[in-house]
Legacy VTK file of the C-alpha trace (Angstrom):
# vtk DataFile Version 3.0
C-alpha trace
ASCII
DATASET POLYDATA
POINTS 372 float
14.589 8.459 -5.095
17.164 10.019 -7.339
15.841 12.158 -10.055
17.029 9.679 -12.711
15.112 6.894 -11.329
11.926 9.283 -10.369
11.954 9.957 -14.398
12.721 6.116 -15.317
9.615 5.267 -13.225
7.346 7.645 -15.318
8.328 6.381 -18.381
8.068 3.135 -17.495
4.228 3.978 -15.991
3.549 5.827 -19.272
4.634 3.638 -21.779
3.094 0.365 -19.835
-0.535 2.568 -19.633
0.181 3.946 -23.230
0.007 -0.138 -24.378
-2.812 -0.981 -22.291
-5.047 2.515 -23.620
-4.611 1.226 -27.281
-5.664 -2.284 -26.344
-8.209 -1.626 -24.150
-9.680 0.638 -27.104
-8.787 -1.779 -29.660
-11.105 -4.596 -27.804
-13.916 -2.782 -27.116
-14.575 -1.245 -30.179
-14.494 -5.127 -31.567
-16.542 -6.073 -28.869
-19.056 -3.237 -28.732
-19.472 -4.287 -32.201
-19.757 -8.184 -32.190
-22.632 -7.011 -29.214
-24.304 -4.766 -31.073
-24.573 -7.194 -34.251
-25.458 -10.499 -31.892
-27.613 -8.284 -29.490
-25.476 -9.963 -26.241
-25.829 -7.736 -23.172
-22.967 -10.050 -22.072
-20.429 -8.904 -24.136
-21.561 -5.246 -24.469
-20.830 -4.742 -21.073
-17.225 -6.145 -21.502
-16.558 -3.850 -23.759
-17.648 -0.902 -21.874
-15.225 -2.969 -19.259
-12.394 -2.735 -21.007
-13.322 1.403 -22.098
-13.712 1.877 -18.479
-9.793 0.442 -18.031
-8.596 2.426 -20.774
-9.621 5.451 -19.269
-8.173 4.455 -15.931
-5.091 4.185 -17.785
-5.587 7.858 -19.157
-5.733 8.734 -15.139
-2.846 6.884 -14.909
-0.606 8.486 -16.924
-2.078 12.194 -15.601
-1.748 11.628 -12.011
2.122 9.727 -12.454
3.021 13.082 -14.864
1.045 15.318 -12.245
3.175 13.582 -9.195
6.396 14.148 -10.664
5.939 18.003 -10.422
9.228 19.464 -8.458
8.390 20.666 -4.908
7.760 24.332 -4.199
7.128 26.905 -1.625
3.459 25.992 -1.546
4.154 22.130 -1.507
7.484 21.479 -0.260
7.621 17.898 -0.257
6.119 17.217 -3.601
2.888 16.107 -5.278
3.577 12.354 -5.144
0.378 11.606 -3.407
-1.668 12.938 -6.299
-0.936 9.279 -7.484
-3.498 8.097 -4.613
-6.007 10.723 -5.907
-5.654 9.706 -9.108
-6.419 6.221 -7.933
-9.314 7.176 -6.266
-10.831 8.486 -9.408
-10.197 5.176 -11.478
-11.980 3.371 -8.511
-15.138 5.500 -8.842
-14.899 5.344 -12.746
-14.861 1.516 -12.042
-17.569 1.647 -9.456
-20.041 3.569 -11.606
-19.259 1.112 -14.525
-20.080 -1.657 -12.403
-23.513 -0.002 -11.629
-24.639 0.744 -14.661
-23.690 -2.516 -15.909
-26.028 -4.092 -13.149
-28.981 -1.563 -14.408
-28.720 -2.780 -17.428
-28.431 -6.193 -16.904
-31.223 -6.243 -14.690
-33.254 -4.943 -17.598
-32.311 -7.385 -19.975
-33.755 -10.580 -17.287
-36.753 -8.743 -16.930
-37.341 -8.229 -20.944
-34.747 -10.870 -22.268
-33.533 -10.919 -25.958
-32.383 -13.608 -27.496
-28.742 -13.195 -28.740
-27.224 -14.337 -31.938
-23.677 -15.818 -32.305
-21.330 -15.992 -35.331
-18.264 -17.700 -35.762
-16.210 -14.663 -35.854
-17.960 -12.727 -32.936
-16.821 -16.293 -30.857
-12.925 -16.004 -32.459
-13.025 -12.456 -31.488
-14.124 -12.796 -27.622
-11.690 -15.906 -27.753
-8.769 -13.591 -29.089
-9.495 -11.470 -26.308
-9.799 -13.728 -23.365
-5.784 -14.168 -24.481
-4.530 -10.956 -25.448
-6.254 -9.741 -21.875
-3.901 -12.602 -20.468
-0.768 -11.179 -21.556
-1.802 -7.667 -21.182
-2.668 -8.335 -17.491
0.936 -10.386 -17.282
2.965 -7.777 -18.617
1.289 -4.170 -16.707
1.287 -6.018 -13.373
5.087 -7.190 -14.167
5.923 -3.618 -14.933
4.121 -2.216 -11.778
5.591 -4.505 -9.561
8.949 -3.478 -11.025
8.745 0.035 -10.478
6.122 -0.311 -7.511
3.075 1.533 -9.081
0.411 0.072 -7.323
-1.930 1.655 -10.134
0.081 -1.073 -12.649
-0.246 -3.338 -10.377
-3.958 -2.917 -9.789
-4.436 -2.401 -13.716
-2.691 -5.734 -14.425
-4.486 -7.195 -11.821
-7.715 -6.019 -13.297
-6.736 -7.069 -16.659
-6.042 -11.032 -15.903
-9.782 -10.612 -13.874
-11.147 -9.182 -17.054
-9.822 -12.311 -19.103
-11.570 -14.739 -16.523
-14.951 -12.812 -17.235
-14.761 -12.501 -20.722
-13.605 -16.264 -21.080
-17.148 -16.521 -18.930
-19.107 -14.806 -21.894
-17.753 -16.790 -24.221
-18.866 -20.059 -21.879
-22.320 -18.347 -21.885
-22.252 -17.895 -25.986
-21.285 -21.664 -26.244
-24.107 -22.819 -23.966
-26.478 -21.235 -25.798
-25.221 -22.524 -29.092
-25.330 -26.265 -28.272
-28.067 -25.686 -25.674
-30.507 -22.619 -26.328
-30.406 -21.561 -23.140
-29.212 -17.992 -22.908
-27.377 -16.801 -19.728
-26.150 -13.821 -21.300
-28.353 -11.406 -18.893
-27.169 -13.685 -15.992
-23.399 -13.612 -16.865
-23.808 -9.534 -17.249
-24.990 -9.551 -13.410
-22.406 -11.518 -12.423
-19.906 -9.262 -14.369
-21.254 -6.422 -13.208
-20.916 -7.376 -9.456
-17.219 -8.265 -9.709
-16.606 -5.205 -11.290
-18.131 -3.399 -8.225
-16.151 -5.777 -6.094
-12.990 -5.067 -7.768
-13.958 -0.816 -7.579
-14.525 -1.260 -3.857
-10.821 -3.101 -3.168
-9.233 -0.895 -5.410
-10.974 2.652 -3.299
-10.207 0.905 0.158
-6.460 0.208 -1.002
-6.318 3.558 -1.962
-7.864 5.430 1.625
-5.653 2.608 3.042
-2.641 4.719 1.865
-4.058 8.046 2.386
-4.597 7.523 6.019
-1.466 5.959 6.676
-0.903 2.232 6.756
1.313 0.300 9.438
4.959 0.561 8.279
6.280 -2.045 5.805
8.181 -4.431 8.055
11.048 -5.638 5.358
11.710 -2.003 4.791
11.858 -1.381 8.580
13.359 -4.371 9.233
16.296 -3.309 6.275
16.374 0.181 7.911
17.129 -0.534 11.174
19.697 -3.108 10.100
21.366 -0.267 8.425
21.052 1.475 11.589
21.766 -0.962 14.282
25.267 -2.537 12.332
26.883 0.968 13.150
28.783 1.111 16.378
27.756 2.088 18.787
23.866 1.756 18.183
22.901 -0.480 20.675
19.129 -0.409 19.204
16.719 1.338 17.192
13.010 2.359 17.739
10.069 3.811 17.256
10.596 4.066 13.483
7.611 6.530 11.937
7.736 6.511 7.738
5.631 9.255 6.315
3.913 8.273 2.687
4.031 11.060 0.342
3.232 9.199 -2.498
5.380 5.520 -3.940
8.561 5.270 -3.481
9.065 8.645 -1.169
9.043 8.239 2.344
10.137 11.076 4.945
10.605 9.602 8.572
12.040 9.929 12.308
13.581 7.118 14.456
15.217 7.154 17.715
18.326 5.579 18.488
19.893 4.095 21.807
23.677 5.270 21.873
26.013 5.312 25.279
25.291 8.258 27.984
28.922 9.204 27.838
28.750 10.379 23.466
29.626 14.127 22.931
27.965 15.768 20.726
30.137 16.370 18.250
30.133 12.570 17.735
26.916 12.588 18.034
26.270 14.686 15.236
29.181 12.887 13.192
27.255 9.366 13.506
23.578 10.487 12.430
24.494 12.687 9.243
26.446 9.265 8.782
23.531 6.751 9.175
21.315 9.632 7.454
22.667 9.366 4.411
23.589 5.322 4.528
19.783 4.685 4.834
19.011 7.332 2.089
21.595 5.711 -0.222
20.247 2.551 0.264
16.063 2.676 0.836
15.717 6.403 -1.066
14.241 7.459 3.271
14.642 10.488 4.152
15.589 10.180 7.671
14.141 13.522 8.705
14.447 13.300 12.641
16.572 11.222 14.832
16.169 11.220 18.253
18.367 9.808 21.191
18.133 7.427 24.163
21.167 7.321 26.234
22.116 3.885 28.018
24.068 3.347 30.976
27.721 2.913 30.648
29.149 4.299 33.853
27.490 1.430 36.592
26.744 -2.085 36.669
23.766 -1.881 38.657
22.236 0.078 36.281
22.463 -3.441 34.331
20.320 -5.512 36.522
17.405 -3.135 37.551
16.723 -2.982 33.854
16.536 -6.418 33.825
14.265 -6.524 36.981
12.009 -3.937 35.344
11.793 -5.700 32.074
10.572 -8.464 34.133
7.905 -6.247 35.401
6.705 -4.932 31.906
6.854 -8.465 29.958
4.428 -10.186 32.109
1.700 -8.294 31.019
0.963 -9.763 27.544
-0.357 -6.085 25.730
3.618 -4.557 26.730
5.544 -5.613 23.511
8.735 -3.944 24.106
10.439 -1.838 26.718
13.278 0.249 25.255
15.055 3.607 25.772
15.842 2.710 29.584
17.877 4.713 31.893
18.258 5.290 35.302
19.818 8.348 37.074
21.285 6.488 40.684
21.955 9.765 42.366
18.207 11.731 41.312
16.577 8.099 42.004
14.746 8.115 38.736
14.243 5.845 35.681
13.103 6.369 32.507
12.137 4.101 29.587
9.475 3.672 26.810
7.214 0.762 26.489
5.536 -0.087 23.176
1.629 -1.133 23.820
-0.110 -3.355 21.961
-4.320 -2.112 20.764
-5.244 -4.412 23.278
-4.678 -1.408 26.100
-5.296 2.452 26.430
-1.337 3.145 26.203
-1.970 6.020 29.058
-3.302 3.210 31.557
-1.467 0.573 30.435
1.702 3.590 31.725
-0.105 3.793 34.797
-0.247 0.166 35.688
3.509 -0.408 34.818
4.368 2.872 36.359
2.766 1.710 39.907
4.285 -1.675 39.649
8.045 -0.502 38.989
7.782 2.452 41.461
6.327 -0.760 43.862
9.613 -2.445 43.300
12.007 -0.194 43.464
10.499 2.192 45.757
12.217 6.078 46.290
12.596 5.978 42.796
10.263 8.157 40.187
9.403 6.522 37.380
8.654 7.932 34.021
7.651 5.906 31.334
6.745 7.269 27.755
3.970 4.476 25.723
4.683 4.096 22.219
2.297 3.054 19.905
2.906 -0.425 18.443
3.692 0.682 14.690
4.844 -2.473 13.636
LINES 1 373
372 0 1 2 3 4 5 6 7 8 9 10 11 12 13 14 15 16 17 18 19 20 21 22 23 24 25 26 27 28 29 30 31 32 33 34 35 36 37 38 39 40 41 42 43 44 45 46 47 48 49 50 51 52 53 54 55 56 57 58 59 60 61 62 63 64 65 66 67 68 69 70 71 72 73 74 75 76 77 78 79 80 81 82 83 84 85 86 87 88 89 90 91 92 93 94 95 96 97 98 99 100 101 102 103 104 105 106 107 108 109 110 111 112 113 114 115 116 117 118 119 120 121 122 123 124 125 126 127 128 129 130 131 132 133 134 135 136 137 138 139 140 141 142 143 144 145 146 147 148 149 150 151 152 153 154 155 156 157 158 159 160 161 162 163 164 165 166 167 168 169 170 171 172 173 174 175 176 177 178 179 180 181 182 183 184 185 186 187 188 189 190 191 192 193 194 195 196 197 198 199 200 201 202 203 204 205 206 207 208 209 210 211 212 213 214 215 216 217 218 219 220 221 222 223 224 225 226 227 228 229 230 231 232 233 234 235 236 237 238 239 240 241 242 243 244 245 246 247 248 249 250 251 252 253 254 255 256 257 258 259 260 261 262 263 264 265 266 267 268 269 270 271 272 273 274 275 276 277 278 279 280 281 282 283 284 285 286 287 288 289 290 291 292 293 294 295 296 297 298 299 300 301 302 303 304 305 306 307 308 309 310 311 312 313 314 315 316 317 318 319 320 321 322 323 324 325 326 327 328 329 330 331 332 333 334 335 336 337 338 339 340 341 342 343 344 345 346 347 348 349 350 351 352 353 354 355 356 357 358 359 360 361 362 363 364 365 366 367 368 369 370 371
């Protein structure tokens, strides 16, 4: 990204997280209080709820300033994935929540106490099942349009917290018309969707810190870029490496004609470099070549013969990168491998197969892992 939009995206994270802090903090100081003066477990715990999401916002706003930091000599390609760190610290903050929530709900079935409802502690949890509504509406909105999946997670969290408090204020009407009280009940069954939702939000997270399987619009857009240049027959094994949203450094191969100089060589990546930069803010890092045969026909149909060969075995996805030398009798091509197969024997059953059909020839074959 350019370093206008890098700083538009910050101050679009802060701002949204700024709003959510001061109503988060604004609802649960008016429900800590309507709990402490009714004595509902229920709707104490929703407020320390929406505490806990305030303070996730606070992380928020650290790790997106703490991201932007410029690159150095000790981290050259930047602190974006502090973002994920930061993450990871609003889904323990949300886990522990969760727990002691359950503690303390657990308590309150073993030595219940009965709560006691006003009018105004029932307007306030009803004001808040709708602000929480349009608070969730507006933060995911905003994430989604500056793809922050901590917005998007925290608006997300906020429409969840609007179905649970609209279930405390179910519980408070029950108990009104009915005298039964649920409100220890309702806090377990808060308390376990909170854990649920710390759990997603901490998998999502090592999801994106371990790498993930490449997005396939964005591959899909990148090698359209790549492929509508002449004279890019194809292009493969496309690797994008996450170092935090919206900055991706990666390495693709392309399959050009055997009979390109350099120089034009050279001419057409910094090209397709910087079209694919302009357009998707990747860094195209590496780009490799496969040559293709332009100087005999033949060449033409024992590809075809070998792709034969590789597609009847269902875990060989793709063959690409194929070339074959007529006067040092070899061939050489990459086949993508599904997780179905060890890709080293899956290269060892094709490789006996093709050197079967076309024998005097020595095969090489290169297995790709199938990266989406």
């Amino acid at each position: 990204m350019v370093e206008n939009e890098i700083e538009n995206r910050s101050k679009v994270i802060v701002r949204t997280s700024i709003v959510g802090i001061a109503t988060n903090v604004v609802l649960s100081g008016f429900k800590a209080a309507v709990g402490f003066v009714t004595g509902s477990i229920a709707v104490t715990l929703d407020a320390v709820n929406n505490l806990s999401d305030a303070l996730s916002s606070v992380i928020t706003i650290v790790g997106a300033k703490l991201s932007n930091r410029r690159p150095n000599k000790k981290h050259p390609l930047g602190y974006g994935r502090i973002e994920y760190l930061s993450a990871m610290i609003v889904a323990a903050i949300v886990l522990y929540a969760g727990g002691t929530s359950a503690v303390e709900s657990v308590k309150k079935i073993i030595n219940p106490e009965e709560a006691d409802y006003s009018t105004v502690s029932l307007v306030i949890i009803a004001a808040a099942v709708v602000v929480k509504l349009v608070l969730g509406k507006y933060v995911k909105r905003q994430g989604e349009r500056v793809n922050s999946g901590a917005l998007v997670a925290s608006g997300a969290d906020a429409l969840f917290d609007a179905i649970l408090s609209l279930s405390v204020l179910a519980s408070a009407i029950v108990f009104l018309t009915t005298g039964i009280s649920l409100e220890a009940y309702v806090g377990v069954a808060i308390s376990l969707f909170i854990i649920k939702a710390g759990v997603e939000m901490l998998k999502e997270t090592l999801d994106d810190i371990l790498g993930k399987r490449t997005d396939k619009e964005m591959a899909k857009r990148i090698k359209a870029i790549l492929t509508a240049e002449e004279p890019v027959r194809g292009a493969y094994d496309l690797i994008l490496n996450d170092y935090g949203p919206n900055k991706h450094i990666g390495s693709v191969h392309l399959e050009l004609p055997d009979n390109m100089t350099v120089e034009e060589l050279d001419v057409l990546t910094r090209k397709l470099q910087t079209r694919v930069f302009k357009e998707t803010s990747v860094i195209l890092a590496g780009v490799g070549v496969y040559s293709y045969n332009t100087k005999n026909n033949e060449a033409a149909e024992i590809r075809n013969k070998v792709l034969k060969i590789v597609k009847s075995h269902p875990w060989a996805l793709q063959l690409h990168g194929f070339y074959v030398d007529m006067n040092e009798r070899t061939m050489r091509f990459d086949v993508v491998m599904s997780f179905d197969i060890v890709a080293e024997e899956g290269a060892a059953i094709l490789c006996k197969e093709v050197g079967e059909a076309f024998p005097g020839y020595e095969v090489f074959i290169s297995p790709d892992v199938d990266l989406g």
